[in-house]
NUKERO-671814 format. One record per residue (C-alpha): x, y, z; residue number from 1. Coordinates in steps of 0.25 Angstrom, whole numbers, plus 2048, in hexadecimal, padded with zeros to 3 digits. Layout:
! NUKERO-671814
+-----+-----+-----+-----+
|  px |  py |  pz |   k |
+-----+-----+-----+-----+
|   X |   Y |   Z | NUM |
...
+-----+-----+-----+-----+
! end
This chain:
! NUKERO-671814
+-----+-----+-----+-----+
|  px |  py |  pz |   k |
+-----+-----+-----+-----+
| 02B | 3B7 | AED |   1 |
| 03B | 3B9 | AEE |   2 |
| 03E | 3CA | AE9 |   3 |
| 047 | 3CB | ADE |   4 |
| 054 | 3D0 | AE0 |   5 |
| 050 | 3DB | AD9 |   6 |
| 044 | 3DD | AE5 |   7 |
| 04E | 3D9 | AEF |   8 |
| 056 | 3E6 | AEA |   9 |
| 04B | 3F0 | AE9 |  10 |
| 046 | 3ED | AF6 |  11 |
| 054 | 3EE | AFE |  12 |
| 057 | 3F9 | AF6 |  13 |
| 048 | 3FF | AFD |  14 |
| 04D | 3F9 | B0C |  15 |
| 05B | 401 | B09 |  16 |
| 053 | 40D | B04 |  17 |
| 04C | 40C | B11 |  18 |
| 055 | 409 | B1C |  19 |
| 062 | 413 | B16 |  20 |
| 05A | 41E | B0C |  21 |
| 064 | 418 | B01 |  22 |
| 05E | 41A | AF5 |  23 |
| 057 | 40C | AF0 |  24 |
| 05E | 40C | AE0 |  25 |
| 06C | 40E | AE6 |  26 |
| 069 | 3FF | AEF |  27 |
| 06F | 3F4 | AE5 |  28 |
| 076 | 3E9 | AE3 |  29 |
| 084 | 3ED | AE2 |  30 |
| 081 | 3F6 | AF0 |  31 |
| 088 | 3F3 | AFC |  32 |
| 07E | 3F5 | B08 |  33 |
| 08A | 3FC | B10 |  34 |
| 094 | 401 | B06 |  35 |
| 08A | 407 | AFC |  36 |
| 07F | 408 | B02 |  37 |
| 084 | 40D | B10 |  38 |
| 07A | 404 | B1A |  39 |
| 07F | 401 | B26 |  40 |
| 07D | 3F5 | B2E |  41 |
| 070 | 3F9 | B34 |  42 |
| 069 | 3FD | B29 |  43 |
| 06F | 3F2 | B21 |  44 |
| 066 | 3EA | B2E |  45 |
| 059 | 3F1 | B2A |  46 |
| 05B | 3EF | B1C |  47 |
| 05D | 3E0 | B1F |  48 |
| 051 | 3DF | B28 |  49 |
| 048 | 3E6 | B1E |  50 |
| 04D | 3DD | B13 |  51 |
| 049 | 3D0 | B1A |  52 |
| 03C | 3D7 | B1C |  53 |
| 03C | 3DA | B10 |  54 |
| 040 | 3CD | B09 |  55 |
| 03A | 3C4 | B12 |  56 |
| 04A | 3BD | B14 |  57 |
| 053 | 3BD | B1E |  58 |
| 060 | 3C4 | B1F |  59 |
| 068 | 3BE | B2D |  60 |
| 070 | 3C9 | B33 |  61 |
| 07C | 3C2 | B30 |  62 |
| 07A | 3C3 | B20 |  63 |
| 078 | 3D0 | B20 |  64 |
| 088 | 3D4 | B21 |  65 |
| 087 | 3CA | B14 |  66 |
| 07E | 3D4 | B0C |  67 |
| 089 | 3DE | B08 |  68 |
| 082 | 3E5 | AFB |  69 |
| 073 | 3E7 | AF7 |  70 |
| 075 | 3DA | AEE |  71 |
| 078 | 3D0 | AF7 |  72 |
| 06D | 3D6 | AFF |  73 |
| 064 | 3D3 | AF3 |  74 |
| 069 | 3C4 | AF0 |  75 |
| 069 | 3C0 | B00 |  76 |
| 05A | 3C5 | B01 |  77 |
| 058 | 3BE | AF3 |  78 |
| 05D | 3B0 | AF8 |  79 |
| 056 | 3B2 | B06 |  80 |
| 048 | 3B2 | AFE |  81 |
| 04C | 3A5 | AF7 |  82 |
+-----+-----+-----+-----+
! end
């Protein structure tokens, strides 16, 4: 069964806690990976690899660029469960 975007949230929340120590409340929505949150490319990499995991979807490298802020994290890993 597909995760909620509310799951999605709470469990990349959890793969950014991980990989950076960033506190898991201050990972939302509205967050920009690199301009709020501060992760660079190759930890963005890890978080994406450990979200396909994860999620069971798919993210191609060249999406990833595409994924500006927690949210549209949320919604691409949303529509790849579809």
């Amino acid at each position: 069964m597909a995760a909620s975007e509310q799951e999605i949230l709470a469990g990349l929340a959890e793969i950014v806690n991980e990989e950076t120590g960033i506190d898991a409340a201050s990972v939302q929505s509205d967050k920009s990976f690199t301009d709020d949150l501060d992760i660079d490319s190759l930890s963005m990499m890890t978080i994406v690899v450990n979200a396909e995991e994860k999620f069971g979807v798919r993210i191609p490298d060249e999406e990833v660029k595409n994924l500006v802020t927690v949210g549209d994290a949320v919604s691409y890993i949303k529509n790849a469960q579809a």
